[in-house]
TIZA-74815 format. One record per residue (C-alpha): x negated, y negated, z; residue in one letter. Coordinates in steps of 0.02 Angstrom, whole numbers, plus 50000, padded with zeros to 5 digits. Layout:
% TIZA-74815
X Y Z A
...
This chain:
% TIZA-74815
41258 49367 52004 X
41326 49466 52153 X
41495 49542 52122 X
41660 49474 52210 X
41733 49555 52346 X
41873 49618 52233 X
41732 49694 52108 X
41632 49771 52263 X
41796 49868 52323 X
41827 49910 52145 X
41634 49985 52140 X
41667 50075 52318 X
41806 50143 52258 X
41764 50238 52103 X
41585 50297 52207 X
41716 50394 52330 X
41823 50472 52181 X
41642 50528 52086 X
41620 50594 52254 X
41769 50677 52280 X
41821 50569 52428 X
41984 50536 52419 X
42012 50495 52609 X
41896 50366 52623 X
41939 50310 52446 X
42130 50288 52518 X
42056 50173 52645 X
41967 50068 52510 X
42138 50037 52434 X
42202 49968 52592 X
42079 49845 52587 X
42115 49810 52441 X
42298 49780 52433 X
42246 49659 52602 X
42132 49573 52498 X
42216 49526 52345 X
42357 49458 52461 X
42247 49277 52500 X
42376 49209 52588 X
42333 49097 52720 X
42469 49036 52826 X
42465 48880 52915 X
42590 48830 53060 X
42624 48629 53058 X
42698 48618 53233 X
42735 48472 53361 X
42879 48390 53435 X
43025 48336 53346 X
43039 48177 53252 X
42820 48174 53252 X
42831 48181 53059 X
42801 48352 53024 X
42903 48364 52868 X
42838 48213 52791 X
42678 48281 52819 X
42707 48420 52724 X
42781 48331 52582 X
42624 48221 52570 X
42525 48367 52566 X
42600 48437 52423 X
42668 48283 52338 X
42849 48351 52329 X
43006 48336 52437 X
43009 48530 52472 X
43056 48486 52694 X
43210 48365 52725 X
43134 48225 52802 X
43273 48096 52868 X
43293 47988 53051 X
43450 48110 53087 X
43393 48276 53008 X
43303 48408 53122 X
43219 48563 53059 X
43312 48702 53133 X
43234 48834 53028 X
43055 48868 52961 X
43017 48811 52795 X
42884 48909 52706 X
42788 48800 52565 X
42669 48889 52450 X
42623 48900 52261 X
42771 48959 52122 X
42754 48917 51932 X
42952 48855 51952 X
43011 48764 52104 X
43135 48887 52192 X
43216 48920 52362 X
43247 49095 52443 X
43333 49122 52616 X
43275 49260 52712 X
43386 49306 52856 X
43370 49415 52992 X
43321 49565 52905 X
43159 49541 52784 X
43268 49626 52638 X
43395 49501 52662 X
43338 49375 52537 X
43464 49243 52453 X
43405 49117 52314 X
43491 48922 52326 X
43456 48789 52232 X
43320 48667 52282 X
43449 48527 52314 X
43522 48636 52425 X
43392 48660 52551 X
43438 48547 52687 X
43612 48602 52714 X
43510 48768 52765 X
43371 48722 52863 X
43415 48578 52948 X
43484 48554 53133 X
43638 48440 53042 X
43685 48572 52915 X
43632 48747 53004 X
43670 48687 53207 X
43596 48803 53305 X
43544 48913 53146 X
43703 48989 53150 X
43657 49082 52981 X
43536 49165 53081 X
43388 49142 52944 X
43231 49190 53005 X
43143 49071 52880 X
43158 48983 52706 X
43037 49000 52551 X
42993 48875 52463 X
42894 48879 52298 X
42821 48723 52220 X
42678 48715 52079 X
42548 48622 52169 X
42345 48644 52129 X
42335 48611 52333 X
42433 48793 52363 X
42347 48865 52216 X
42218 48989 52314 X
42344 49047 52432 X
42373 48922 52539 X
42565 48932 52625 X
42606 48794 52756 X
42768 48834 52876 X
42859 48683 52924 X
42923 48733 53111 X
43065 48666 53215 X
43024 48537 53341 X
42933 48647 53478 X
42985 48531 53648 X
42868 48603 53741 X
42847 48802 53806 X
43018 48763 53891 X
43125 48752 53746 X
43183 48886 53618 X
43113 48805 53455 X
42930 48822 53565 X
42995 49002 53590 X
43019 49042 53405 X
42863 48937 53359 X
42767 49050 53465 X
42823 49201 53393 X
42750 49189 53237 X
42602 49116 53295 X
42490 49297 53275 X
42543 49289 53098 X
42459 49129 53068 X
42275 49090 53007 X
42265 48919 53085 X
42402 48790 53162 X
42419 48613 53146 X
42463 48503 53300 X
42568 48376 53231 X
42604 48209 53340 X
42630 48028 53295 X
42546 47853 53372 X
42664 47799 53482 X
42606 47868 53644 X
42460 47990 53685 X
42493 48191 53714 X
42606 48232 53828 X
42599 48370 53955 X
42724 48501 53863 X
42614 48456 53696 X
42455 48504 53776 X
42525 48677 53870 X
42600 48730 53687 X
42409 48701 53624 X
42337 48798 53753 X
42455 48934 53756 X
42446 48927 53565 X
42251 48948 53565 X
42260 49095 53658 X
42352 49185 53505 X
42271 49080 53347 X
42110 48991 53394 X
42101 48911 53224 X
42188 48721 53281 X
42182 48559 53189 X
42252 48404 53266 X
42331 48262 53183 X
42403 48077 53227 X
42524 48029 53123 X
42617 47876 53072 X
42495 47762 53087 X
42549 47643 52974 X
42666 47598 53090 X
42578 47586 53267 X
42422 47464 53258 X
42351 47536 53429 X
42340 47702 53340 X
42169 47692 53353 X
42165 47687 53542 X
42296 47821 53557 X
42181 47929 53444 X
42041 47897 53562 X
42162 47954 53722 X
42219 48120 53615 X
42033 48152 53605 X
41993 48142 53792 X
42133 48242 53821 X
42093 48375 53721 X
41905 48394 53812 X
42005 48363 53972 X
42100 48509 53946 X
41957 48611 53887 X
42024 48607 53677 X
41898 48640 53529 X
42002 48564 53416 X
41964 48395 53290 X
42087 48267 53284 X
42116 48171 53126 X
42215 48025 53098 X
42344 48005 52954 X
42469 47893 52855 X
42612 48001 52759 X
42686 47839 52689 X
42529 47777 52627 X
42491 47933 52556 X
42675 47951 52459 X
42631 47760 52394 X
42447 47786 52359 X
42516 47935 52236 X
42649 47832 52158 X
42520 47686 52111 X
42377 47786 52091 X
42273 47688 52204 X
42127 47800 52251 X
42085 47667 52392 X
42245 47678 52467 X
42257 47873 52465 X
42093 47866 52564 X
42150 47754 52699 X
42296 47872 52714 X
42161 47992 52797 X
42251 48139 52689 X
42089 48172 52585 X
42003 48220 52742 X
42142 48312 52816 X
42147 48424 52643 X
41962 48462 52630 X
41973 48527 52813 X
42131 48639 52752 X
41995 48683 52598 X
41820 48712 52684 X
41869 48734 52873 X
42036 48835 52869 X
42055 48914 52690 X
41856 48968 52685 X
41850 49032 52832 X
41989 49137 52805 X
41892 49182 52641 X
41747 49231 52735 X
41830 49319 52854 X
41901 49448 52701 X
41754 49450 52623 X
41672 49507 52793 X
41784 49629 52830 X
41785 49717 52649 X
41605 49723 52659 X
41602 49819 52840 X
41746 49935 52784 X
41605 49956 52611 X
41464 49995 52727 X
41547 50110 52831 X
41616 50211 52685 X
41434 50203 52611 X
41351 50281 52776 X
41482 50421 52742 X
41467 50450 52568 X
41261 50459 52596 X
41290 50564 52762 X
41287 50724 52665 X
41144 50670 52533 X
41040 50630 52679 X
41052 50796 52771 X
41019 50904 52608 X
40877 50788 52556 X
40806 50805 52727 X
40809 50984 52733 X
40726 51007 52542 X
40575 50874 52604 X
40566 50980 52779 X
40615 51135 52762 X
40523 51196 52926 X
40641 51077 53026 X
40804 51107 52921 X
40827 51216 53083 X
40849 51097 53201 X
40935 50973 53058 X
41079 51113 53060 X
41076 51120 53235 X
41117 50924 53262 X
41223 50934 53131 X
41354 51066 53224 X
41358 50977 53387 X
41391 50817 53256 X
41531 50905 53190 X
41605 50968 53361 X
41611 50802 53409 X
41697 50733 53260 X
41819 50865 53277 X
41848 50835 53459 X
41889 50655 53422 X
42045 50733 53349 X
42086 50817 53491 X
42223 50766 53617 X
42092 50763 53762 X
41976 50655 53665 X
41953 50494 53785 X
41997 50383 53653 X
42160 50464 53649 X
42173 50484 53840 X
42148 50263 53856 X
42262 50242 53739 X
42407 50352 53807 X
42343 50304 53967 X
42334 50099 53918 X
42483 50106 53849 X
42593 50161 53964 X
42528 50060 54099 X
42553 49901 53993 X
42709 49935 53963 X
42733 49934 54159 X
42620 49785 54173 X
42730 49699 54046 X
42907 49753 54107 X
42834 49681 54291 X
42782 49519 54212 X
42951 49493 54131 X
43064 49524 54278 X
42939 49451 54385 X
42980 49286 54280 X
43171 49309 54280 X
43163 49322 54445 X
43088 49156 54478 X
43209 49083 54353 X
43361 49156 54465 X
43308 49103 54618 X
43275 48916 54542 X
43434 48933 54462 X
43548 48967 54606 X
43426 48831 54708 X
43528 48730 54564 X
43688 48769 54588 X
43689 48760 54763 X
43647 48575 54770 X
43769 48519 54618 X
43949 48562 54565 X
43936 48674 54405 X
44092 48569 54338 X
44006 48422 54309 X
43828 48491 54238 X
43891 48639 54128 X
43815 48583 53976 X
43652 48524 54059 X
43624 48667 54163 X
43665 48824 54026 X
43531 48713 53905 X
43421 48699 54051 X
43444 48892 54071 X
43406 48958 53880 X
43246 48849 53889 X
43178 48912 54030 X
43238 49094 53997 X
43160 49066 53818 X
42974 48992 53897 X
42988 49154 54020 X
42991 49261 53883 X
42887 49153 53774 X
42744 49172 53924 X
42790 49342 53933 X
42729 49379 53731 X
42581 49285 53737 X
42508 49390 53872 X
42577 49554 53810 X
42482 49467 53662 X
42327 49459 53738 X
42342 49629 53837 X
42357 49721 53677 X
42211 49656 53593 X
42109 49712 53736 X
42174 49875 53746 X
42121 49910 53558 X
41959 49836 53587 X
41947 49956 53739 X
41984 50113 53627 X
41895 50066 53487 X
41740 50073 53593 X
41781 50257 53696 X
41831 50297 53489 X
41620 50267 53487 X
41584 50270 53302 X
41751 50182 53244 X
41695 50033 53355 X
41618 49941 53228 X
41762 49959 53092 X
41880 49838 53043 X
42036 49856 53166 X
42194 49888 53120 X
42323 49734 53091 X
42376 49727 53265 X
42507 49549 53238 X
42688 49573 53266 X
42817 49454 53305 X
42877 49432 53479 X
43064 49472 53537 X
43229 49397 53493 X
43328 49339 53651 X
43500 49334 53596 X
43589 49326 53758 X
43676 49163 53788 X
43760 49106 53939 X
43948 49031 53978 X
43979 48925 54121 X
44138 49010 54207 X
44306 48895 54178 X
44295 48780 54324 X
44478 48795 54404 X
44538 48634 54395 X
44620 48526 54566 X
44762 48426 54509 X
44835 48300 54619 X
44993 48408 54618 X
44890 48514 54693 X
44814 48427 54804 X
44975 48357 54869 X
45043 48526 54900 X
44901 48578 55015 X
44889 48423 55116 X
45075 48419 55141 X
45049 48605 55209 X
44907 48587 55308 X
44978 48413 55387 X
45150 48498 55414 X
45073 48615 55515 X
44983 48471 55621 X
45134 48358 55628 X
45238 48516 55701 X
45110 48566 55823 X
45085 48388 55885 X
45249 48323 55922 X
45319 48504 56004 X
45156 48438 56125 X
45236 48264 56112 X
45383 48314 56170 X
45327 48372 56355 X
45289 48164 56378 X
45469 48117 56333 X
45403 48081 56131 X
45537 48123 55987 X
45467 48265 55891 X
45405 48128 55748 X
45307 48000 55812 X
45161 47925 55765 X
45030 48035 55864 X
45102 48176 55777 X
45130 48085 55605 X
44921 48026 55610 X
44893 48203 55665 X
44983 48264 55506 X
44900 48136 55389 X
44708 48183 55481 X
44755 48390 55450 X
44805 48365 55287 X
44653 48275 55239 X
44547 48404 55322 X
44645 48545 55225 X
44614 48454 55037 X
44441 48429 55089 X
44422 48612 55147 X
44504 48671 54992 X
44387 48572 54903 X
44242 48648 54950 X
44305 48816 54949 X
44336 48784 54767 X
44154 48721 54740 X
44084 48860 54832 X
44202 48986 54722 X
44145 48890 54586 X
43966 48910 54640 X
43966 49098 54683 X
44065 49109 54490 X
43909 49007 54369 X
43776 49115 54498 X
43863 49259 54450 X
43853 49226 54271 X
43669 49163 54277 X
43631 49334 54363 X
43727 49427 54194 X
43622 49327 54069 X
43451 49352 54165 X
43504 49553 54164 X
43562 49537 53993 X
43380 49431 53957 X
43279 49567 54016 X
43377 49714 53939 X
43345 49637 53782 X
43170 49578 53802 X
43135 49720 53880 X
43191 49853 53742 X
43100 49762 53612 X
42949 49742 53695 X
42935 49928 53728 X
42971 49952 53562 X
42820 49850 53481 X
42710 49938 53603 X
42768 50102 53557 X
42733 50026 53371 X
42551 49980 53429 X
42523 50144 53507 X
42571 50236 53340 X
42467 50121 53218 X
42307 50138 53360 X
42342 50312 53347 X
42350 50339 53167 X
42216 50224 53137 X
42074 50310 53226 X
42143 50472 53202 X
42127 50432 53003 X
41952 50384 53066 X
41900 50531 53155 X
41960 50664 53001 X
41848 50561 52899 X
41721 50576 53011 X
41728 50747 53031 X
41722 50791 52848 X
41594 50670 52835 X
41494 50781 52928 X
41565 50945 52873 X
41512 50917 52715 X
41314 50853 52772 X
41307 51030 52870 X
41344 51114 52709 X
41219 51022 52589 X
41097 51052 52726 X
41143 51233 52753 X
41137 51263 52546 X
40975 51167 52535 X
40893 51303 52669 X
40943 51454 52537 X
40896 51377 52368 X
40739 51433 52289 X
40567 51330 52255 X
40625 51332 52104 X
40765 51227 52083 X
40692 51118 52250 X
40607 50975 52144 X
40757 50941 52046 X
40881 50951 52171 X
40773 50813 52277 X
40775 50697 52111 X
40965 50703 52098 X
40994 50671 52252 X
40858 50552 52265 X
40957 50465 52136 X
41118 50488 52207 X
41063 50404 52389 X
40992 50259 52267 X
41164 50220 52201 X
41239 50240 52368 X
41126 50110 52446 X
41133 50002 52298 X
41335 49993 52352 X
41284 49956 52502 X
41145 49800 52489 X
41279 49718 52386 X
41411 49739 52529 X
41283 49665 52653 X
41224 49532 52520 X
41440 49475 52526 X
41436 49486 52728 X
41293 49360 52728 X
């Protein structure tokens, strides 16, 4: 029976102590702390009030996600396997951890008891003893996304690199909606693992057709992604009667062997995959050297020219480490000019959102749409930056692929854990206090702009034989006035105008100061762990080779005598070695 992946690393890594490799051995047990870590996150997203919670519940067969017709997550809810149910709060900081009681999750999580998550929690985690969440399994129960344009879609998108596959979560009563299918396309871009589901269908009898309209829309819009149609209240009553009939017209049995065979095994494959690549390639170093002496015992007439390849090997392993090395120089290089790329992107974005913004103002009076306009404002400063990540998202990714192939032999290595979450707007914007016209006020003026009139009229008046009040003058008075509250009225709209564009221009500033900083910052993060990565690579590489020019070198001095035996041990040794790795290519197939 061929050995687990756990059992092969464990194999791998007592080959490189025997061999006195402790570098590559230190890269083994990397692997292996990432592989005993099965966790494999899943992302239930949608809209809000599509049933997301409920779904979760179903899934697990335990009230772990509020679920009411007035509760609203507001906070991601993190559901995997615990021997004892319990609750921790994690807030902004990953070390700021808080346990609650399990009754007491709601007031935390929810929109009604946390508005606005003003405990600033980056997530809740919930543990539940369920077989379901068993192998690893840990499904995150997201606030209602709303589309890119909202900041729940923001956060949602955030984690989305951190996630092994996402759920699309909407219910029967109408097919997908545009905002619905941009978050799934955007979201595919950053986690191509997606699994759609209809929901409440107990409730909708045309679910059928609807499902049948989700589908075409997903081909429309060019989405590999199966759609499968559930029932959580079936499901909830199926478990409470034990009617096996009933649990499999809630669709629910499907929908959990996809999570089992589609998501979960894949991501089981893909670990097993990439411990058996990081196996091989430690295995073509550890028999680098055994190969190089045995050569040069079996030919000793060409251990010459054996030595020879061997140096200019070595020079250029050791000029990989080099600052000039060209994987070091697109890196640098590729770094710096996404940073530029990025910073571009983002104020390119704000800057659209300004111009739009003051297009607003200008046509309505920011009294009367101060709550409308400063919601409309966070969402669309939170999709800018939203769009923003997901293509600093996708620019990184290419950039490592880029210098993993000038790297040359690191190309075919498993890369570095390149996920990171994207940046935290917290700028918020205040409509200015409107200056309010009171109809003392109003009074005032028009009195002083239709004294003025009535003054100017009747001295005029006068010259015809008129008292100096008369009615010319007295309508003059009454049509200045007017015109001097209505002037003051729009100078106070325009003041109030030039005020809320003022303040829109401070929180785009204070939007891309912010998002700005922190993006540099996580690029500066990927240009270190790039850096350290294949400069780990390139040492290894070079004593890799270091150590085959010496075997081959000692193998041209030693005597006929001790030849034969030599060429059996190591004859042995390359056995073992290759042993190691046929069972790491036997686990990749």
């Amino acid at each position: 029976m061929p050995p687990t992946a756990a059992e092969l690393l464990d194999l791998a890594i007592r080959a490189t102590t025997a061999y006195r490799r402790e570098d590559l051995g230190a890269r083994l047990a990397v692997t292996r702390r990432r592989l005993l870590d099965p966790e494999v996150r899943v992302l239930v997203v949608g809209e809000f009030k599509q049933g997301k919670s409920m779904l979760v519940n179903s899934l697990v067969d335990a009230p772990v996600c509020p679920v009411d017709d007035d509760l609203a997550t507001a906070v991601p809810t993190l559901v995997r396997y615990a021997p004892e149910p319990s609750v921790v709060l994690v807030g902004d900081d990953e070390h700021q951890r808080r346990p609650v009681p399990i009754d007491q999750l709601a007031r935390h999580v929810s929109e009604a008891g946390n508005p606005g998550n003003r405990e600033r929690l980056r997530h809740a985690e919930v543990g539940v003893p369920r077989t379901v969440l068993s192998g690893g399994l840990c499904l995150v129960d997201t606030p209602g996304v709303g589309g890119l344009d909202s900041a729940h879609g923001a956060s949602t998108m955030a984690v989305l690199p951190t996630a092994d596959a996402v759920i699309l979560v909407s219910d029967a009563a109408q097919e997908y909606t545009g905002p619905e299918l941009d978050f799934l396309r955007q979201a595919m871009k950053m986690c191509p693992t997606v699994l759609c589901v209809l929901t409440k269908t107990d409730l909708y009898p045309q679910w059928r057709r609807i499902a049948e309209l989700n589908r075409g829309h997903l081909a429309a819009a060019d989405v590999d992604a199966d759609l499968i149609a559930v029932s959580s209240t079936l499901r909830q009553h199926a478990i409470r009667t034990q009617d096996a009939q009933l649990n499999e017209e809630s669709g629910f049995p499907e929908l959990i062997y996809r999570l089992r065979n589609d998501i979960f095994a894949q991501a089981a494959a893909l670990a097993d995959r990439s411990v058996a690549n990081d196996v091989l390639s430690v295995t073509v170093q550890l028999s680098a050297s055994m190969q190089a002496e045995l050569a040069a015992y079996r030919n000793p007439n060409h251990a010459e020219d054996l030595i020879a390849e061997l140096t200019r090997a070595r020079n250029r392993a050791d000029a990989l480490r080099e600052r000039s090395a060209r994987w070091q120089q697109t890196l640098n290089d590729g770094v710096s000019d996404l940073i530029a790329d990025i910073e571009y992107d983002l104020r390119d974005r704000m800057r659209h959102l300004l111009r739009e913004a003051e297009e607003e103002l200008e046509l309505v009076d920011p009294a009367t749409v101060d709550e409308e306009f400063t919601l409309w404002l966070h969402q669309r400063g939170a999709a800018a930056a939203s769009a923003n990540f997901v293509w600093t998202h996708q620019r990184t990714q290419w950039l490592a692929r880029q210098v993993a192939e000038h790297f040359g032999d690191a190309g075919d290595q498993a890369m570095p854990d390149l996920s990171f979450h994207a940046p935290t707007a917290t700028s918020t914007f205040e409509m200015p206090v409107a200056e309010y016209f009171s109809l003392g006020q109003k009074l005032i003026t028009g009195m002083r702009g239709g004294y003025g009139g009535t003054i100017m009229i009747g001295m005029l008046s006068t010259v015809a034989g008129l008292t100096l009040l008369n009615p010319v003058s007295v309508g003059a008075g009454v049509l200045l006035g007017r015109k001097t509250v209505k002037d003051e009225r729009k100078r106070m709209l325009q003041r109030r105008q030039s005020e809320a564009k003022a303040a829109a221009r401070r929180f785009v500033d204070d939007l891309i100061f912010q998002v700005g900083k922190e993006s540099r910052d996580l690029l500066r993060e990927l240009q270190r762990t790039l850096r350290d990565h294949f400069t780990a690579h390139a040492q290894e590489l070079s004593r890799s080779v270091q150590e085959a020019l010496a075997a081959a070198q000692q193998a041209v001095k030693a005597d006929s005598g001790s030849r034969d035996g030599r060429i059996k041990d190591v004859t042995a040794e390359l056995a073992r070695v290759d042993h190691l790795a046929g069972l790491a290519r036997e686990l990749a197939r």
